[in-house]
C-alpha positions, 0 to 999 in steps of 0.5 A: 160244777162246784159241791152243794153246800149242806147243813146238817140239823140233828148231827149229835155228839151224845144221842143214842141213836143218831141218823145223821151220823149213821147214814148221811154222814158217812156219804157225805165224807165219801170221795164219791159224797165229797165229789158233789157235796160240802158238809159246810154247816151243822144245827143243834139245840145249841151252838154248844151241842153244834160245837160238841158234835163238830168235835166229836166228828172230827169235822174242820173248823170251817164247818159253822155251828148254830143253835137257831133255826133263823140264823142257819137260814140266813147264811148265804153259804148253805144251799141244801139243809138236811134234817135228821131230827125226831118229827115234832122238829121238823117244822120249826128247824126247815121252815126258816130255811125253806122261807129263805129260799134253800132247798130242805130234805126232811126225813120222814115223815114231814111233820107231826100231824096234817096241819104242820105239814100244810103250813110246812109246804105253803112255803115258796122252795118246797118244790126244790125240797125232798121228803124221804127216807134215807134208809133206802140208799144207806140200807147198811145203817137200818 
């Protein structure tokens, strides 16, 4: 079975404290993370920030950058967006991916208050999406 092709949204060079780069990162580069999964894309503020972070984590080239939440959702090459954002983010950067059809993990919690996560989970893959916390199976990060 060929790898699930991830996105990172919130994977940044400069951020104090950066859970992309804590916990999912480090799996995702794993033998046993590369056996199920691709790192094949990144989303930041910026194509410049996506940029920035592609370079300061030594990923390769092929791994694309965007700086706009509709443009990730439209590459058909991604099929799992993993959000690491802070929670006012969180609707605006997986809504376009989850209208597109792709499958979301959203850090906890889902959204900032009870009307952004309904209109979040009226989209039509959220039943293919996670929402969760990593932290129980990187502890090592916490």
């Amino acid at each position: 079975m060929a790898p699930i092709r991830v996105a990172l949204i919130g994977l940044s060079a400069s951020a104090k404290v950066n859970w992309a780069e804590q916990a999912h990162l480090p799996y995702l580069q794993s033998a046993r993370g590369k056996s199920h999964y691709e790192l094949v894309a990144l989303l930041n503020s910026s194509v410049q920030a996506a940029e920035a972070a592609r370079s300061h984590f030594n990923l390769p080239a092929t791994v694309k950058t965007y700086g706009n939440p509709d443009d990730l959702a439209r590459d058909p090459d991604i099929d799992l967006v993993v959000c690491n954002t802070r929670v006012d983010t969180h609707v605006p950067t997986t809504a376009p991916s989850l209208r597109a059809g792709k499958a979301v993990f959203i850090e906890w919690p889902l959204a900032e208050n009870y009307a952004a996560a309904q209109a979040l989970t009226e989209n039509k893959r959220i039943d293919a999406s996670i929402i969760g916390l990593q932290g129980r199976a990187a502890s090592a990060a916490c």
